[in-house]
N, C-alpha and C positions, 0 to 999 in steps of 0.2 A: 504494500500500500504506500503511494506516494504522499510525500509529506502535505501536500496541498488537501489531498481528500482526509488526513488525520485532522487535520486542521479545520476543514469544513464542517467532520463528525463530530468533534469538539464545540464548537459552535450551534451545532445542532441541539446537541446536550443541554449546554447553558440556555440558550434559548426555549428549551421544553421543560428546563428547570425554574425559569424566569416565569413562562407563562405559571407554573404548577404555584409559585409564589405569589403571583397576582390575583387568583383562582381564590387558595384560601385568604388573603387577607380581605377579599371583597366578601367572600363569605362569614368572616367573621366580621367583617364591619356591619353586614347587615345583618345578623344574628346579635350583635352586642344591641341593639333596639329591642328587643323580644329580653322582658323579666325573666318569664321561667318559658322553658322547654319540658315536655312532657312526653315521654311515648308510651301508647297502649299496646301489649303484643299479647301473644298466647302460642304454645309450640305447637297447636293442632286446628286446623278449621271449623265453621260453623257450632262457637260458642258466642256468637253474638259481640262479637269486640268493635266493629265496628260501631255497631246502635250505641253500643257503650261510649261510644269517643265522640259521635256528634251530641247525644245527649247530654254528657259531660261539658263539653264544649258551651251546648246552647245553655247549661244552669249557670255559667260562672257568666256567660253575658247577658243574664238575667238577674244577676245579682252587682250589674255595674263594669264588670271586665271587658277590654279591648281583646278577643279571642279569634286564632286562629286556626285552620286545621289543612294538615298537609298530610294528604291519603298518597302512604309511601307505598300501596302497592298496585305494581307498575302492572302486575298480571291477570290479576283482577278488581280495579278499584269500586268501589260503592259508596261511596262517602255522597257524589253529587245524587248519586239516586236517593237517598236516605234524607237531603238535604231541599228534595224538589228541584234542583238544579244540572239536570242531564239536558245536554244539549247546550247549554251555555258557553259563550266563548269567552277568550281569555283577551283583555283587551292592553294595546301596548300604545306606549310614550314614551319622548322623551326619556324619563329613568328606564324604561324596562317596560315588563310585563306584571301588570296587576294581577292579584289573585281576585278569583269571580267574588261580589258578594250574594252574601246568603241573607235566612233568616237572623233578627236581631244584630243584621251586620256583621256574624262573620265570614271573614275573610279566608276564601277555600282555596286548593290550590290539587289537582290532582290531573292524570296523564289521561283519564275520560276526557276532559276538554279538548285535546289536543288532536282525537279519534274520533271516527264513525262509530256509532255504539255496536255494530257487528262486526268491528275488524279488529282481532286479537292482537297483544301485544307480544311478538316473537322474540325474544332480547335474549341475549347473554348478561352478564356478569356485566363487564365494562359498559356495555350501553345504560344497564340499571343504573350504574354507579353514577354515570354520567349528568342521565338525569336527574334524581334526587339531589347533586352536588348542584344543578343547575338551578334546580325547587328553590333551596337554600340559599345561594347567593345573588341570583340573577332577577327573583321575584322583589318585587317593590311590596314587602309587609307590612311596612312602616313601625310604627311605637306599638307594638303588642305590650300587654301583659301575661298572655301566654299564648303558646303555641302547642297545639297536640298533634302528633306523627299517630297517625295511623298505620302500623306496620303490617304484612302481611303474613301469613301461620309461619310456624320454623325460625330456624334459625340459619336463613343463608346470609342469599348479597345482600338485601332490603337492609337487617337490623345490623349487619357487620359494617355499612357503609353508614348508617345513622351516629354507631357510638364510635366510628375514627372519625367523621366530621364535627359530632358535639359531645367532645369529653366532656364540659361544661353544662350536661343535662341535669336538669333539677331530679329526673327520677321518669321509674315505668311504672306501669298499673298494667296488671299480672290477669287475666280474663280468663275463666276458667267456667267449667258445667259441673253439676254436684256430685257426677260418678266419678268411681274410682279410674276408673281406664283414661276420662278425660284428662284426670288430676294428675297420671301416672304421667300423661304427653308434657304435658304445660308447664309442669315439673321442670323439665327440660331449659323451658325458658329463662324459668329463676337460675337455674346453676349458668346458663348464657350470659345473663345479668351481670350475676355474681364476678365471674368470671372475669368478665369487660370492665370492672369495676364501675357499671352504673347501678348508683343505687339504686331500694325499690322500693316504690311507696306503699304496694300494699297488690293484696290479693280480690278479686271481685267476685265472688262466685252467680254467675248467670243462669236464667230457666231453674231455679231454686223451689220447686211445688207450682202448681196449677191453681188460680183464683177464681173461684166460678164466679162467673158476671154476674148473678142472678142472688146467690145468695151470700158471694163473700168467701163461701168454704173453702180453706186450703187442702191440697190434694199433692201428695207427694208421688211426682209421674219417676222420677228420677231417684234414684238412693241419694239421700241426701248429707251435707255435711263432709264431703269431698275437699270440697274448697278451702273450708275452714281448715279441716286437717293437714291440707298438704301445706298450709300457712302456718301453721305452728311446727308442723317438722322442721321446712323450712327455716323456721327461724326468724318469717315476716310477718307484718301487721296485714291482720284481715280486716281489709273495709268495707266486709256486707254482703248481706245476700239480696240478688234480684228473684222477683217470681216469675214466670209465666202468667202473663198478663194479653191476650185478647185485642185490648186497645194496642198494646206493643207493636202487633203484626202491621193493624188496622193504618198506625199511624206510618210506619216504614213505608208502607205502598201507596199513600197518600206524599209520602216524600215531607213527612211530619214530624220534626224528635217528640216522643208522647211527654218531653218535660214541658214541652209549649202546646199542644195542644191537648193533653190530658193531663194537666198539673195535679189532678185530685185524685188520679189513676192511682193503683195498690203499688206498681211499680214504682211511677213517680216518688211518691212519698219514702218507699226504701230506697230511693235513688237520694234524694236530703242526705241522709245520713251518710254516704258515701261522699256524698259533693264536699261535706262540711269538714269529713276526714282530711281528704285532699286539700281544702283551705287552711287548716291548721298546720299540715305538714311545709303547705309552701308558704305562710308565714315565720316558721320555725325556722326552717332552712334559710329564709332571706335573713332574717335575726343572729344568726347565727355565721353568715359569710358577710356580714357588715362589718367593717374595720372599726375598731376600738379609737375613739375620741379622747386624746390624748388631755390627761391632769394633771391642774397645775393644785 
């Protein structure tokens, strides 16, 4: 190899190091706007984590917070359906690309927008990476007070490429169903967590007994108490159980979180108690990464 092409390769180098430095400092400039980061995950499908993350979402901007949500999976998203906003397009300026708004104003941001709702998203690794790195720096957020990542079942490229982009995560919320089998998978995640060392705020156990509409009765469809246990093995805080709730389905397909239109629903009300959890914890955490004001 002639010195001239060593020297080109070299250049090349630096230059794809230079972009890769530009990359994350934009990244972190525009994630140092956003208080807390949050992501919801679970190591198995179809325990309801998403409903969990837009409901989540719509209580805390119901209670005054500037909230976001960023649906990291690129293979399957559902956040805009769940949110009534499929089909929505993503509109740009100047700074960039806005995330769509939703209900109570927040601000969505997912790779549905960018698609035909029938044309799958075929990726690798690198392309996932890509995107979601893109989510994060290149979307105009502005001042959140929080942001929740939607991530998708497992433990691949989605939740590997969230915790090397934001070591700085205030924490996950762990989504779980009340058998043992589900508890056995999800399991999974928290050792993920662990592992990554992002913290975890707490366990959810979803579909938690059946409410009949009619008279109230709880009806345990599921062996229950799954959740809770695999939270104290674990070693983390359980923040609750949901029911199967009726209204729950009713409002996903109306593209409704049932915190805003069934606020009096059985679920709703055990959803309070989780919300309130997660408010204390990100109180706690902000209180406690405040710098000591120096005495005289």
């Amino acid at each position: 190899m002639s010195t001239t092409d060593q020297e080109n390769q070299l250049d090349a180098k630096k230059q794809k190091l230079l972009e890769q430095r530009q990359q994350i400092d934009q990244l972190h400039a525009k994630m140092s706007k956003i208080k807390h980061k949050i992501a919801v995950i679970s190591g198995k499908g179809g325990v309801g984590k998403s409903t969990v993350t837009v409901n989540l979402a719509a209580a805390f901007a119901q209670k005054g917070y500037k909230v976001g949500i960023l649906d990291a999976d690129i293979h399957g998203p559902s956040v805009p359906r769940l949110l009534g906003l499929s089909g929505k397009e993503v509109k740009t300026g100047p700074p960039g690309a806005f995330p769509v708004n939703g209900p109570l104003d927040l601000k969505v941001m997912s790779i549905d927008f960018f698609l035909p709702e029938s044309v799958p998203t075929i990726w690798r690794g690198p392309l996932k990476m890509g995107a979601i790195r893109q989510f994060l720096a290149e979307i105009v957020w502005g001042d959140l007070d929080i942001l929740l990542i939607d991530l998708p079942p497992g433990t691949g490229d989605e939740p590997l490429t969230i915790a090397q982009f934001l070591p700085e995560m205030d924490g996950v919320i762990v989504v779980t169903m009340p058998t043992e089998l589900s508890s056995t998978i999800v399991k999974k995640a928290i050792t993920f967590a662990l592992r990554l060392n992002m913290p975890i705020i707490g366990v959810v156990e979803n579909m938690s007994g059946f409410i009949c509409p009619h008279c109230g009765t709880k009806t345990e469809i599921f062996q229950s108490g799954g959740g809770k246990k695999m939270a104290e093995e674990s070693g983390v805080a359980f923040l609750g159980s949901l029911p199967i709730d009726p209204t729950v389905g009713a409002d996903a397909q109306q593209g409704k979180p049932f915190m805003i239109a069934h606020a009096e629903s059985a679920a709703a009300k055990a959803f309070t108690d989780v919300v309130q959890k997660v408010e204390t914890y990100l109180k706690q955490r902000e209180q406690n990464t405040k710098p000591e004001t120096n005495r005289t």
